[in-house]
C-alpha positions in Angstrom: -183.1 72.3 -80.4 -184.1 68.4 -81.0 -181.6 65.6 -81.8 -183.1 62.6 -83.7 -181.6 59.5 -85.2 -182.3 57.5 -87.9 -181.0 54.0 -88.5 -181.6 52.5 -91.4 -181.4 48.4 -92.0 -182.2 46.0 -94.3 -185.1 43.6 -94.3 -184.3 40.6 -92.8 -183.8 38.4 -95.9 -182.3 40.9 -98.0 -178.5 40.5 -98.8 -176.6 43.1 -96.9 -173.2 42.9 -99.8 -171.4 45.3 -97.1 -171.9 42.8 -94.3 -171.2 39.5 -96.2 -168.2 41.1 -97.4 -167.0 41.3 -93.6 -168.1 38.2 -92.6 -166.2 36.9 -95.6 -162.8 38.8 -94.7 -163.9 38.2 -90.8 -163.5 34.0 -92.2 -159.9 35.0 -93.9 -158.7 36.7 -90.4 -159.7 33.3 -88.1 -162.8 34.0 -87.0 -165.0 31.4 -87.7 -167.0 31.5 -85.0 -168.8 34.5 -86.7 -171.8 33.3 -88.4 -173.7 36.2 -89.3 -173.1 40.0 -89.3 -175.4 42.3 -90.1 -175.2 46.7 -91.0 -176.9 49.3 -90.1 -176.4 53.3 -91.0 -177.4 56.1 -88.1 -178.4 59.5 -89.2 -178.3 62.2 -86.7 -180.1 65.3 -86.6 -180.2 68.2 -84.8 -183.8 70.0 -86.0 -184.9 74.0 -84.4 -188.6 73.3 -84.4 -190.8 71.5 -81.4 -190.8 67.7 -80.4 -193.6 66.7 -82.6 -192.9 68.9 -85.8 -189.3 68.0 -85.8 -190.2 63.8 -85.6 -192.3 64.5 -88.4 -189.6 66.2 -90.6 -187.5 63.8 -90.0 -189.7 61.0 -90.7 -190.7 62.6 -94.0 -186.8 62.7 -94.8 -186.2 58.9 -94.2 -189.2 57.9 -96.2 -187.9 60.3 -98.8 -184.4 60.2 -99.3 -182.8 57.7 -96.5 -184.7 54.4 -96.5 -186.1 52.4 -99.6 -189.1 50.9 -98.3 -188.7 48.0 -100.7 -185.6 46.7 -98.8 -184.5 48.6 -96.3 -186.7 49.7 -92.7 -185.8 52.4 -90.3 -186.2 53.2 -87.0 -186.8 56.8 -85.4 -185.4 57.7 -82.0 -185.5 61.0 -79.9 
């Protein structure tokens, strides 16, 4: 059995709503020292096949279903 991980992020440049929204409430609680914050989503996988099919499979399923190209990258690790 292979575990893999996925995390997804946005571009840099593209608004990240979830993250503004806790540097915003991040301002309300005192910390103002926080200037930026920035998400990210992990996806892990447990896959029955060899090294190399299963990084392939689950590099089909980012570019598929997880990531959208247009905004967002991700990053594959074993």
């Amino acid at each position: 059995m292979v575990r893999i991980s996925v995390e997804i992020k946005y571009l840099s440049g593209v608004e990240d709503p979830e993250a503004l929204t806790i540097q915003k409430n991040l301002q309300l609680l005192g910390y103002g020292d926080i200037k930026k914050v920035r998400t990210s989503k992990t996806y892990e996988f447990e896959v029955s096949d060899d090294s190399s099919d299963a990084v392939s499979t689950v590099r089909k399923i980012a570019e598929q279903m997880l990531a959208n190209p247009v905004i967002q990258s991700y990053t594959i690790k074993e």
